[in-house]
Every structure is written in C-alpha cells, then in structure tokens.
N, C-alpha and C positions, 0 to 999 in steps of 0.2 A: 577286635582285641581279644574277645571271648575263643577264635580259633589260634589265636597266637598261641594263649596261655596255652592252651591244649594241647598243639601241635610240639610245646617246648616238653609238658608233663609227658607226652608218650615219648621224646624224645630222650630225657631223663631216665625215664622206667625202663626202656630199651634196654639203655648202657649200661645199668644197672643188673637187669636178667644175663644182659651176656658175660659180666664178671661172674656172676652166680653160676653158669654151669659151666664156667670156666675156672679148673681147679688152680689157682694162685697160690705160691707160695708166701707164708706170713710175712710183713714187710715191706713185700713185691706191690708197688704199682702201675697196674695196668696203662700204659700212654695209647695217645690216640696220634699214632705216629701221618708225618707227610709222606707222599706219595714217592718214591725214588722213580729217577729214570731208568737209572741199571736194571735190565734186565737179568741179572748174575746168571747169565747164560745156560735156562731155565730147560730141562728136558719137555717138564710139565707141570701144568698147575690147574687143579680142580677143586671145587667146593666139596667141604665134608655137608654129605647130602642122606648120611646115616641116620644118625640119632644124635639128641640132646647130649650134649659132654663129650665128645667123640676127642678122644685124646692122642694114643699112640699110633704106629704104622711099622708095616714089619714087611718084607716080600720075598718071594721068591724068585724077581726077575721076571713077574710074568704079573700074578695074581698081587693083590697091596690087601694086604688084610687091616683091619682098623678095628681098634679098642672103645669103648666108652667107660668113663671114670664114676659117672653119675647112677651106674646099672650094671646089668648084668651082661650085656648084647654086646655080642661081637659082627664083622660085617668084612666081605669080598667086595673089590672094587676090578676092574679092569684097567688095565694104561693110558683107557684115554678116558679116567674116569666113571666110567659109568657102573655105580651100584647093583652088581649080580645076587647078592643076598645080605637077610640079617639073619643070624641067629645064635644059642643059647645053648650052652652045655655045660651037666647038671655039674653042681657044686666049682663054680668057674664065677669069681663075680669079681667087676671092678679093676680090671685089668688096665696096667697103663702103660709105661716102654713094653717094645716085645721083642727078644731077640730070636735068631733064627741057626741054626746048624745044618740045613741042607736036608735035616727028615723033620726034626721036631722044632716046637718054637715055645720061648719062655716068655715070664711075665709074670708080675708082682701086685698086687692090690695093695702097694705099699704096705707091707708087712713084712715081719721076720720069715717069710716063706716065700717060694715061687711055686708058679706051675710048669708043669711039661705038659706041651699039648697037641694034640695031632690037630691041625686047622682042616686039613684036607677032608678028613674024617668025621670030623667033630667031638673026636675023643681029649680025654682028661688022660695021661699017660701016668700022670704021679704028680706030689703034691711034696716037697722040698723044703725043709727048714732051714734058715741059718743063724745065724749071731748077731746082724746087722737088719734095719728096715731099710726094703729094697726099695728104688725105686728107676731110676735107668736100668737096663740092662743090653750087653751086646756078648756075641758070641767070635771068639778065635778061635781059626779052622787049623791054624799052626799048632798050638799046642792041645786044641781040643778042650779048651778051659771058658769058663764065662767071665765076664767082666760086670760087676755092677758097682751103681754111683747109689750113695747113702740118702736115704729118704732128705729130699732138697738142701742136700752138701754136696761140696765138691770133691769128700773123700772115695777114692776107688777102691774097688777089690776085686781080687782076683781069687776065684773059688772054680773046683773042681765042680764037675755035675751033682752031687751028692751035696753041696752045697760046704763043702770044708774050706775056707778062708788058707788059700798058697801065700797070699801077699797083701799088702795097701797100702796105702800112700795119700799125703798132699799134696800137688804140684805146687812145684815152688814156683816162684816169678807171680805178677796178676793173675788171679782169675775170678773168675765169677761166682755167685753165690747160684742157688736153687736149680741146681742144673734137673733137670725132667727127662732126660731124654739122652743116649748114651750112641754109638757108633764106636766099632773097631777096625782100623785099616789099617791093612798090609797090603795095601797097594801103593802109597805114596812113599817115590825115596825116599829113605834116611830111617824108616818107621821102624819099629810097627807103633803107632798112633790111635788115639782115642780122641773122638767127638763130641763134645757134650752141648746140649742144647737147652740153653738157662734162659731163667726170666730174668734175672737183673738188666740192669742198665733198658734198654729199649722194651725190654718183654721178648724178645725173640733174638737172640743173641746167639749162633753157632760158635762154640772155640776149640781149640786143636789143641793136643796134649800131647809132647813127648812122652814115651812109655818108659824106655830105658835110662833114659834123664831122668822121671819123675818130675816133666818143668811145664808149664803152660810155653807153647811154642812163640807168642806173637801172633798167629794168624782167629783174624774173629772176623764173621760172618752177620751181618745184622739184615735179618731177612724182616723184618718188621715193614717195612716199607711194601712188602708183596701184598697186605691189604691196607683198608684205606680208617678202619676202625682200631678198636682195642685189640692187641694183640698180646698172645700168651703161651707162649712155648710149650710144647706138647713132646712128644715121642721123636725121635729119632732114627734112622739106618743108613746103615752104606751097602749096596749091592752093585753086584755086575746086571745089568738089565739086558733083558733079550733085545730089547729093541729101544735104539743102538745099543751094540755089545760093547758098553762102554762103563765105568764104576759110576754112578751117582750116589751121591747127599743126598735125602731125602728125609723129611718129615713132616709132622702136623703141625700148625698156628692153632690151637687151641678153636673148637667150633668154628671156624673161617677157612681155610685150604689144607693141601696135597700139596707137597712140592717136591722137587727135587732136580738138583743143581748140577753141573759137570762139577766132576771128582780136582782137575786139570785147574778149574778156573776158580773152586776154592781155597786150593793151595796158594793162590797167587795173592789173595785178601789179607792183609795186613793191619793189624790198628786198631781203635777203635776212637771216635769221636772225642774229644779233648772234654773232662768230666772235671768238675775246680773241684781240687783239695781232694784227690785220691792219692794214696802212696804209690807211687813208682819205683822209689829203692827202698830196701831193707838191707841196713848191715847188722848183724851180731857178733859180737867178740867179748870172749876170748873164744875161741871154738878148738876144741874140748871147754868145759866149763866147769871150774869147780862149786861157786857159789853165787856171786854179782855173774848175771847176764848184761850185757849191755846192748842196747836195741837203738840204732839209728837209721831215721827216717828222713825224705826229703818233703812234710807234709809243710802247707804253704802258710796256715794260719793253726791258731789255737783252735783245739778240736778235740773230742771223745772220740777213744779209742778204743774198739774194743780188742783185747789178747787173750788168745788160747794157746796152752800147749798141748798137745798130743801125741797121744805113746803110738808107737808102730800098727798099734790095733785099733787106730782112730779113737780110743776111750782120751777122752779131755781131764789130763792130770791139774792145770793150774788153769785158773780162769778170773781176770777184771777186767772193768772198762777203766778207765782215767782219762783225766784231760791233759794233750799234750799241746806244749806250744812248740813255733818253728826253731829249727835247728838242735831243739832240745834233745838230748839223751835220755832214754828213758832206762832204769836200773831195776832190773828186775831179779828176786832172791829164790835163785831154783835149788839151793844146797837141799831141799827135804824130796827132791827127787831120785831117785836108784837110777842107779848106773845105767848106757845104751842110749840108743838113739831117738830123739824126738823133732816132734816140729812145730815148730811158734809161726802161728797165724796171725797175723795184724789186719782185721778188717774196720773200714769207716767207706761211709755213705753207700753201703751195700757190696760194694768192693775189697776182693781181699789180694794180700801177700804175703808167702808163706818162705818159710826157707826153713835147711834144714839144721841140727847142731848136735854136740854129743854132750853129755853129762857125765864126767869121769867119774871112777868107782873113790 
C-alpha cells in the first residue's frame, strides 16, 4: 500500500513539473489527451531532448533550431532529430515563436520588442521595439513584412522589420484564444494564409487563417494526440524542407516533441470536435451602427459572456461579461464610440467569435 501511495505522489508531482516548465497560457488547461490513430501524415517527430522549457522551432530546411522559454539557451537539432548543439548569445533570453527570412531569424521573449539574430553565427543583429507584446511570429517573403500574434491573443499584425504596425486585425468566424505559435503560407491556394498554434480547446490546437478575408478559415489541426501526456502548444512554422522538397507544418508540443506534418494533408483537416455551448453564429445589426448595437447568438443555454470591442489597433474600446440566455438578443450601447471601424468579440468557454461592424460619424 505504502508503494501505491508513492508511486501515485511521484505520479502527481511529475504532472505537475511538467505544467511548470510548460509556459501555459492563463485559463488554459493542460489535458491529458488519448492516443489518435491518425498518423496526420507526419514527415517527423522527435523528443525535445534540449533543455527544460524548450518552446519554439524555426528552420531553414535543413537545420530546426529550438527556443527555451524558462532560460536563456537556444539549441540546433538535425532532421532526423538528433541534438548538434546548445548555446547562448549575450543579451538574447527567453525566446519563444521564431520566425525566419532566409538570412536572419526573429523572436520575442514575449515583450514589446523582438530580436534579429543570426543563428548560424551566433550573433544578436539588433534588438526591435513595437507597440504591441509579442508573442508568435512568422515572416512573408512576398511582401518582405512580419507577421505577429499578440502576447496569447488572437489579434495579428503586420509590421515592417523596424517593427512599424502596416495593419491588424481579428479573424472573424471561430477561433481560438492563446495562440503561442504563428506560420505564414503562400503556398496553399487561395492564400496567402496564417497558422496559429493555440492552447485552447485540446492544448495543441493548429488553425488556419484567411489573410485577405481577415476570417478563421474552418480548417483546425488537433495534434495533441501525437503524445500520450499533458500537452501545450509551443512555436510554430511552415517551410519547404530539403528533404523531401515538399512545404511542412511544423512545431513544438511544449517539453514533449518536434513535428511536422505534410502542408497537402493539413489543408484537407476540417472541424474541430463538437465543444457544448460554444457560439457558432454571430449576427450584428444594424451594420453601420449609430447607437443600439444588436448582437445575436446561436448559444444553447443560459451563459456568461464575455464582449470586447476593438479599435483597428487591437486597443479594447468597450469591454463586459453578462449572462445571456438562448435565443436572447443582446443590446449593446456603442453611441460613445468615434466614427470607423471595429470588431466585437464574443468569447465563452475559452472560445471566441468575432465579426466585424462600422460605427457611423
């Protein structure tokens, strides 16, 4: 009886350490997902065998460089795996998504800044301010611009290298809260498309973003099943890999793997597991709006709600929770808003939907 207890306390303690130097977003809890059989048509998958916190993943097609969240150590890995080095470059700490441009590769210790940094080298190239705390980031090679997601929000931006804010946005339609983990593709028709890789719902959640829509596309990727413990969404990319010269998805499970998926067969993932009492529609009208907004929902029972609006620069103009019941209208007074455009967020049970509306002068 005496090793029972015991073997349950190290058991306990375990699951516990591994949420710890697994950086979770507030809210977010960690599941202890079943096993899938889908293989989601996996290029590769290897244990983070770096260091404690080991978060992000960036590559060049060749090299998979990896981040830690908990430290300062950064870390080379090879394709099939195997650990070529650790190491530490001065004033560089805490780094988590990493995006890449083809010379240089960025990355944020969740802060109002990034860095540029030569991996190859081991140099610190500059050190980058913006307006916003970072925390995904991904690089377009079309316009030569970055893309980052807001310290565990779903709001994007789009900022020059110098870090100047071009654009942002909320996707409208579902999507996920705590995104960690960011991917830009101009490879899939119809794009150009953004991948974000959040802890809601499962803990390791991949979803797809129309760019030129500003809409969550439908297509979600729940790679949680790829281990067999607590899983927690880490870093993010999309590259063409040397071998096969083919685009992969790829990122980290928080302390547990490497993966990365055919580009081809995560297009074709649709859905996500039937979640009770999430919103699925959002109507608003009148749209222009002079004063009563009206907000209809298809939510199934009486429920807290929480609603944001936000101006074009993601700052949150109006903000409550209320409790709403089914079929209810909910009548929201935006007349002390200025003129232009914003967008009202309705999230419940960690789940959001966004749409967008105008507020006449």
């Amino acid at each position: 009886m005496k090793k029972l207890i015991l073997l349950i306390a190290i058991f306990v303690s375990i699951q516990g350490f591994a949420q710890n130097i697994s950086e979770v977003a507030p809210g977010m809890k960690p599941v202890n997902p079943a096993v899938q059989d889908d293989t989601l048509n996996l290029y590769y998958t290897f244990p983070t065998t770096a260091f404690l916190g080991e978060y992000g993943a960036e590559t060049d097609g060749n090299i998979i460089y990896a981040t830690q969240w908990l430290d300062d150590s950064l870390a080379s890995y090879d394709l099939s795996g195997n650990l070529i080095e650790k190491f530490t470059i001065y004033g560089v700490e805490k780094v988590r998504d990493l995006a890449y441009d083809g010379q240089y590769y960025y990355g944020s210790p969740s802060e109002f800044y990034f860095y540029v940094l030569d991996l190859d080298n081991k140099v610190a190239i500059d050190t980058v301010y913006t307006s916003f705390r970072i925390r995904g980031m991904a690089y377009d090679p079309v316009e030569d611009v970055l893309w980052a997601s807001e310290h565990w929000s779903p709001m994007f931006y789009k900022m020059d290298k110098q870090g100047n804010v071009l654009d942002s946005w909320l996707p409208t339609g579902i999507t996920m809260d705590a995104i960690s983990g960011l991917a830009y593709d101009y490879y899939s028709p119809g794009g150009p498309f953004l991948w974000g890789f959040s802890q809601d719902s499962s803990g390791a959640m991949i979803v797809k973003y129309d760019i030129p829509n500003q809409a969550q596309t439908g297509n979600m990727i729940d790679v949680s099943g790829l281990v067999t413990d607590m899983t927690v969404a880490g870093g993010l990319y999309l590259e063409e890999m040397d071998e096969p010269a083919v685009p992969a998805l790829g990122g980290v499970i928080q302390n547990r793997l490497h993966f990365a998926l055919a580009l081809d067969y995560a297009n074709m993932l649709v859905g996500v597991e039937e979640i009770d009492n999430i919103i699925t529609l959002l109507e608003i009208y009148p749209n222009p709006v002079w004063d009563i907004l009206n907000i209809k929902t298809d939510i199934s029972e009486s429920s807290k709600v929480h609603i944001t609006i936000h101006n074009q620069l993601g700052m949150i103009e109006m903000e409550e929770t209320i409790t709403t019941d089914p079929k209810a209208i909910i009548k929201l007074n935006v007349s002390e808003l200025e003129g232009g455009i914003y967008f009202l967020r309705i999230t419940t049970k960690g789940h959001s939907i966004t749409s967008k509306f105008v507020k006449a002068k």
